[in-house]
C-alpha positions in Angstrom: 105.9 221.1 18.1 108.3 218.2 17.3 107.9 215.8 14.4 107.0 212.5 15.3 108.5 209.7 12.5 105.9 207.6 10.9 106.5 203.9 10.3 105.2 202.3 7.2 103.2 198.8 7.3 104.4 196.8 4.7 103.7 193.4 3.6 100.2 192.0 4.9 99.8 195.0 7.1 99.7 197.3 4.5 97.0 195.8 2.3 94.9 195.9 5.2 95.7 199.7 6.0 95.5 201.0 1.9 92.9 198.4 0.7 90.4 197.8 3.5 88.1 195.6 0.5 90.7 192.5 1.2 88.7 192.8 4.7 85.1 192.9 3.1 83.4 190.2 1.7 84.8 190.1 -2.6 81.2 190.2 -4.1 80.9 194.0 -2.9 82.1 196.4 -5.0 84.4 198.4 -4.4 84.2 202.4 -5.1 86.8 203.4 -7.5 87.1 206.8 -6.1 88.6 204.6 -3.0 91.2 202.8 -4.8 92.1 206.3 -6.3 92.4 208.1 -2.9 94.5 205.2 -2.0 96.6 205.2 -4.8 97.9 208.8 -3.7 98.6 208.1 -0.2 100.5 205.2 -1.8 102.4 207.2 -4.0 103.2 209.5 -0.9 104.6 206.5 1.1 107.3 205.4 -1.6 108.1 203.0 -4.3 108.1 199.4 -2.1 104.8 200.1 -1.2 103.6 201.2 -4.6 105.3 197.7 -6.0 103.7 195.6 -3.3 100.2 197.0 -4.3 100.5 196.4 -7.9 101.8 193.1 -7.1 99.2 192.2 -4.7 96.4 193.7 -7.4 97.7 191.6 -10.2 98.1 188.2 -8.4 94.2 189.2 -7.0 93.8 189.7 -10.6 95.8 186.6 -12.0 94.6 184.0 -9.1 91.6 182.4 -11.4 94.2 182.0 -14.2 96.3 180.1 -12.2 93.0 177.9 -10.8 92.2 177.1 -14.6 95.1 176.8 -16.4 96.8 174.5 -14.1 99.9 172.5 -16.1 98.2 169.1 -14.7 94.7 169.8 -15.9 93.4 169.7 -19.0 93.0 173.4 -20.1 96.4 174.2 -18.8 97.3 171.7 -21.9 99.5 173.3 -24.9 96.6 172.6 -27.4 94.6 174.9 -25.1 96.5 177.8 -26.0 94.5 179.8 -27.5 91.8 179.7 -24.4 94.4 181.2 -22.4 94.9 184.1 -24.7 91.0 184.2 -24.8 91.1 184.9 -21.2 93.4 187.2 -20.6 92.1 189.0 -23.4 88.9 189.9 -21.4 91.0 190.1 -18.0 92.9 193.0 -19.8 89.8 194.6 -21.4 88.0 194.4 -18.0 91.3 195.9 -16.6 91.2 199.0 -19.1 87.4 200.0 -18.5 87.2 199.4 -15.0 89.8 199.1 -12.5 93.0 200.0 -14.4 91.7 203.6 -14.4 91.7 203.9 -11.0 95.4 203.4 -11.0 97.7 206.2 -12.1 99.2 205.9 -15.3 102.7 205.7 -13.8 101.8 202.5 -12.2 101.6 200.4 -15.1 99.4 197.9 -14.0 98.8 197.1 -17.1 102.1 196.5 -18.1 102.7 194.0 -14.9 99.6 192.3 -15.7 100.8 191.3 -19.2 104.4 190.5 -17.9 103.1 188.5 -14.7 100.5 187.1 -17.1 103.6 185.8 -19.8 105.6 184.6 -16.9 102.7 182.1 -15.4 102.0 180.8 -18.7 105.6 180.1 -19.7 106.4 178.3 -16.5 103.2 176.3 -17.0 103.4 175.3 -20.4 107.3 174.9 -20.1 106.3 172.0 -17.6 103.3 170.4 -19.6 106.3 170.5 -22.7 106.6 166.6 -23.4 110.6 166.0 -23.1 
C-alpha cells in the first residue's frame, strides 16, 4: 500500500483543525484532556505549528490586557503600573492551575506569556513616555 503525503494546515486553518473551541461559543469550557490530546498531535506535526499554537494561546490569553491597558486610556497610564503587574499576576496564577498544565512542559507557555506580556507593556508605556 503506498504512502500518501499529508499536508499540514497552518495559519487560520490550523486553529480550527487542533482547537475546535475557537469554533464554540468562549463561555463553554473547554475539557483539558482535549487541549492535551491536541497538544500531542501538535507536537507530532512539527515546531511551526507548535509556535503558532502557543502564539495563538497567549494573544487569546493577552487580548483583555491589550483592551485595558491601552497607552491612550487612562489605566494604560505610567502611574498605573502597578495595576498592570496586578493583572498579569492573576493571568499567570490562572495560567499555572488551570490551562498551563494542559500544555507540555517543553512548550513553555509560560515563559511566552511573560515575554509577550513584557513586550506589550514596554511598547505601550514607551509611547505614553512624555518626551
Amino acid at each position: 500500500m503506498p504512502c500518501k503525503s499529508i499536508s499540514v494546515p497552518s495559519g487560520n486553518d490550523a486553529k480550527h483543525v487542533y482547537f475546535p473551541s475557537y469554533l464554540q461559543d468562549t463561555s463553554k469550557q473547554i475539557k483539558p484532556a482535549l487541549i492535551a490530546d491536541a497538544c500531542l498531535v501538535v507536537d507530532v506535526l512539527g515546531a511551526d505549528v507548535r509556535a503558532h499554537m502557543v502564539d495563538r494561546y497567549v494573544a487569546l490569553e493577552l487580548k483583555e490586557y491589550r483592551r485595558i491597558f491601552r497607552a491612550t486610556d487612562e489605566a494604560g497610564q505610567l502611574d498605573n503600573i502597578s495595576r498592570r503587574f496586578a493583572w498579569f499576576r492573576r493571568l499567570l496564577q490562572t495560567h499555572e492551575v488551570e490551562q498551563g498544565r494542559v500544555f507540555p512542559v517543553d512548550w513553555r507557555a509560560g515563559w511566552y506569556l511573560l515575554a509577550k506580556f513584557s513586550e506589550i507593556t514596554r511598547s505601550v508605556l514607551g509611547m505614553s513616555r512624555p518626551n
